[in-house]
C-alpha positions in Angstrom: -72.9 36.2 58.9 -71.9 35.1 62.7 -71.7 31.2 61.0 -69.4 32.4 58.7 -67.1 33.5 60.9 -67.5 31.1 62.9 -66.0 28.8 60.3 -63.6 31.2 59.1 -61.2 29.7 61.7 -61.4 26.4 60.7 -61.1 27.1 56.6 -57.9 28.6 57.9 -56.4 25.8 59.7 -56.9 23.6 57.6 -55.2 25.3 54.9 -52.2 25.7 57.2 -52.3 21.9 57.4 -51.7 21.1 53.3 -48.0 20.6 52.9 -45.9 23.1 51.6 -43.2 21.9 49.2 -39.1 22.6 49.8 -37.1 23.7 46.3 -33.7 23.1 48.0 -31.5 20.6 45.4 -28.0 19.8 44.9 -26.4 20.1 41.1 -23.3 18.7 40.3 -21.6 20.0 37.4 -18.1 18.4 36.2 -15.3 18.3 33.9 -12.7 15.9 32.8 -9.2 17.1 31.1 -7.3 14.1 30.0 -3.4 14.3 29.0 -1.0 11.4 28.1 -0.2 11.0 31.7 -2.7 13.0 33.9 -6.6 13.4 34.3 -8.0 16.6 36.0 -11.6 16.7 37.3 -13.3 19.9 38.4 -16.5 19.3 40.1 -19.1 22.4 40.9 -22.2 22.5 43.1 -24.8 24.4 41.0 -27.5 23.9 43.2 -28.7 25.8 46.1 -27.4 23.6 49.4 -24.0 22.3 49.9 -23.0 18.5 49.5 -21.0 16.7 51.5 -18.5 14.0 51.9 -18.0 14.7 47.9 -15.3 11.7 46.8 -14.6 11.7 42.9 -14.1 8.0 41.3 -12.2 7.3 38.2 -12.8 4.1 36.0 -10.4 4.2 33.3 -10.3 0.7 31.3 -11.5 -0.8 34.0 -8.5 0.7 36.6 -10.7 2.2 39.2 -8.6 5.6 40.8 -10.3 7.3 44.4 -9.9 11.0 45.4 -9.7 11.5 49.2 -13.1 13.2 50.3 -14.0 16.8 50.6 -16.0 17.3 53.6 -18.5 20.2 52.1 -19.0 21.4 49.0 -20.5 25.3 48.8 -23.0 26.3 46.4 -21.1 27.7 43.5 -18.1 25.9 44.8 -15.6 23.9 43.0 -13.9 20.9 43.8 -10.7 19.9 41.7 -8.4 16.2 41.5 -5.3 15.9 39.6 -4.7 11.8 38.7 -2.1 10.5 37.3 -3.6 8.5 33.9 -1.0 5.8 34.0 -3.0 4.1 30.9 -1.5 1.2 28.6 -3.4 -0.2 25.7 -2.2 -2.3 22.3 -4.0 -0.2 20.5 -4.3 3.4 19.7 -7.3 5.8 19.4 -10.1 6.7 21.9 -11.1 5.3 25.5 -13.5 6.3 27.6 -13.3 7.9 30.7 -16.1 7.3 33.4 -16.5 9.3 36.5 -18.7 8.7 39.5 -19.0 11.8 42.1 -20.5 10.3 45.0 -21.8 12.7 47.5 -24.7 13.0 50.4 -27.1 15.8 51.1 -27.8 17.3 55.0 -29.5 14.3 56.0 -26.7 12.2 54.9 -28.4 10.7 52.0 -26.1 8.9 49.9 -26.4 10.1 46.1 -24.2 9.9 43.0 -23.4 11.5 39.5 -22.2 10.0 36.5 -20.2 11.9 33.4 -18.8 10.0 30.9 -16.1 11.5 28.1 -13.3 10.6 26.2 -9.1 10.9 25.2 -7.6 10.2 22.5 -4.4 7.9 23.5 -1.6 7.7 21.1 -3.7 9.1 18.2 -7.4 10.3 17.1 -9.6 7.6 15.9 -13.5 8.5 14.4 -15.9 5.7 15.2 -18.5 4.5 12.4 -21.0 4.1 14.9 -23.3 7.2 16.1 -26.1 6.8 19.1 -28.9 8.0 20.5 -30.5 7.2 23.6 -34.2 8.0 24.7 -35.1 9.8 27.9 -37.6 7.5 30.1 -39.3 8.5 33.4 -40.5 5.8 35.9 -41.7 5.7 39.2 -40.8 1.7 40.1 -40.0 0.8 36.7 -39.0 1.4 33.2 -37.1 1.1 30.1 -34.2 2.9 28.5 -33.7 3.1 24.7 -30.6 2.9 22.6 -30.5 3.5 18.5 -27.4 2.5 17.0 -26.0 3.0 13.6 -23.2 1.8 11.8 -22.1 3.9 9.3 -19.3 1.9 7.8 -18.7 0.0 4.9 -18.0 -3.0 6.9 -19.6 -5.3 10.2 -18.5 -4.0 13.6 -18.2 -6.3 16.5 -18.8 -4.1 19.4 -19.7 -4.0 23.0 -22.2 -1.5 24.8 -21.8 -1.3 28.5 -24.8 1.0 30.0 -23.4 3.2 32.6 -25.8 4.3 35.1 -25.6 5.7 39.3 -26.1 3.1 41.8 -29.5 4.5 42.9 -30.7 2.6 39.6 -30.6 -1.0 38.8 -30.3 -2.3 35.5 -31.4 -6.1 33.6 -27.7 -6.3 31.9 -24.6 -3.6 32.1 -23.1 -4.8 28.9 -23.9 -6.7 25.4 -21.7 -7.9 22.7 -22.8 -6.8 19.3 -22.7 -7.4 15.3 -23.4 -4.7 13.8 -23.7 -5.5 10.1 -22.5 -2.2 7.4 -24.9 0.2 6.8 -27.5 -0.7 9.4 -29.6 0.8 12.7 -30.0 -1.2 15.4 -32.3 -0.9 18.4 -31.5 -2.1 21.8 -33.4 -1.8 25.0 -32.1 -1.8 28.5 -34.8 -2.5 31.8 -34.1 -0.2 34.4 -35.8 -0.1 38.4 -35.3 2.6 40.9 -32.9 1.1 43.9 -32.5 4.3 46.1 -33.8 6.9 43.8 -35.6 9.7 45.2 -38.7 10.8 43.4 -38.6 14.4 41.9 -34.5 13.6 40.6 -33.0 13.2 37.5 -30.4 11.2 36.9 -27.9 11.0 34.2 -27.4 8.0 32.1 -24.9 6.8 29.4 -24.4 4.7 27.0 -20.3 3.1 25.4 -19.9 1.5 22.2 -16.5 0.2 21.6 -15.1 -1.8 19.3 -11.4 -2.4 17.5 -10.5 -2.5 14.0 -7.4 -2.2 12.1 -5.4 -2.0 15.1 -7.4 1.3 16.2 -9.7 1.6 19.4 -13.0 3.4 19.2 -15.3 4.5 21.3 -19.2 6.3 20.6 -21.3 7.2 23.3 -25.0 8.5 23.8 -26.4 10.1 27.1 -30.2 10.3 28.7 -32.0 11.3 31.1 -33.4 9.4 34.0 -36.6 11.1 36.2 -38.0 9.6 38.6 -41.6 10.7 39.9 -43.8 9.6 42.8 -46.6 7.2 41.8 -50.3 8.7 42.0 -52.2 8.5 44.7 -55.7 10.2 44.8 -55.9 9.2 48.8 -52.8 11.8 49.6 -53.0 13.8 52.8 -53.2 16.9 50.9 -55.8 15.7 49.0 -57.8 14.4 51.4 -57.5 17.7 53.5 -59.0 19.8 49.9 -62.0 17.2 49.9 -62.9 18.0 53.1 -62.8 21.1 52.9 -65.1 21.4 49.7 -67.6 18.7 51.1 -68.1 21.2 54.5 -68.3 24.5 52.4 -70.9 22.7 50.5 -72.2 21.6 53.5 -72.3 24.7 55.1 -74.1 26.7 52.3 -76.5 24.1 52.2 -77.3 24.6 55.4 -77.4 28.2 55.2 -79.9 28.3 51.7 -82.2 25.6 54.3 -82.0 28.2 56.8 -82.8 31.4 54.8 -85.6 29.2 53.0 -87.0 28.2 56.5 -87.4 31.7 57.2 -89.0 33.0 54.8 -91.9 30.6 54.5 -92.2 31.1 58.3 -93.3 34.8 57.0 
């Protein structure tokens, strides 16, 4: 009894030494209203710690628009931009509108969210072409999915640009397409962690646009990006839980030696 308290003390420590995980996370919510000649963004932090330095960035046919930056961004607090659109195409019918919130946590780690939707300018037009895009999860590396379908009675020439944060890296950002009448296509898109932080999720999208009859459309699909920590069976915690098993087997060992010594000392 007196050696099990004696190593009472030390079970105890190291239990105190395995790492105990933090739950804090940032979640950025948003929402894009588009008008003939204004675009407002509402962002919200969902998450449980503030962001800060939150600046909103609007890609609209390829003009780029900047909101000045809020300095701290609550939990359950909103953060709203009025732009003016100031868009001018040839052709009618739907664009995409691509926004980037770039924000950092406490530490001042840089991190940013993409959302991705669309306005109809001039008039409504329907795309032929529907999408779906895979989830993937990596931990260096990995690959994205993209099913594409053309509904139509005719061939669509159409380009895909993959829009994804700058904490991933991607093989190609856009492809030009023939997609003949009636058909599925499947394109694949190689993806790497740049700055990711293992245990996020990142939101990624995917725009197919093409023209026809003097219309514009636009199709998109959206996945999900998570990013894990590769394996390591050589972890401090789990070295610490080895230990500890080897010594308590150790220990009653010792103690069944003991008790058998005893007794045939009798």
């Amino acid at each position: 009894m007196a050696n099990i308290k004696m190593l009472l003390p030390f079970f105890f420590i190291m239990l105190g030494l395995m790492p105990i995980a933090a739950a804090s996370y940032i979640s950025i919510q948003s929402a894009v209203t588009a008008t003939d000649n204004k675009t407002t963004i509402k962002v919200t932090n969902l998450g449980d710690e503030a962001a800060y330095n939150v600046q909103l960035s609007l890609d609209i046919n390829n003009k780029k628009i900047t909101s000045n930056a809020k300095r701290q961004l609550g939990v359950g607090e909103s953060f709203e931009w009025t732009a003016p659109l100031g868009f001018k195409s040839k052709n009618p019918g739907k664009y995409p509108i691509i926004l980037t919130t770039n924000y950092e946590d406490a530490n001042s780690y840089p991190f940013s969210a993409i959302s991705v939707s669309t306005f109809d300018y001039k008039e409504a037009a329907v795309s032929d072409i529907a999408a779906a895009m895979s989830n993937t999860q990596l931990s260096d590396k990995g690959v994205l999915g993209l099913k594409i379908k053309n509904t139509g009675e005719s061939a669509k020439d159409a380009t895909i640009r993959l829009i994804i944060p700058k904490e991933l890296t991607a093989d190609k950002d856009k492809v030009s397409i023939k997609i003949p009448p009636k058909s599925e296509m499947a394109i694949e898109f190689e993806i790497e962690k740049f700055s990711a932080l293992a245990g996020s999720s990142y939101a990624v999208f995917a725009v197919i646009e093409y023209d026809e009859d003097g219309r514009h459309y636009t199709s998109m699909a959206n996945g999900i990006v998570k990013v894990f920590e590769k394996k390591n069976i050589f972890t401090n915690q789990n070295l610490l839980i080895t230990l500890l098993t080897i010594l308590t087997i150790v220990f009653i060992y010792f103690q069944f030696k003991k008790k058998s010594s005893k007794e045939d000392g009798k």
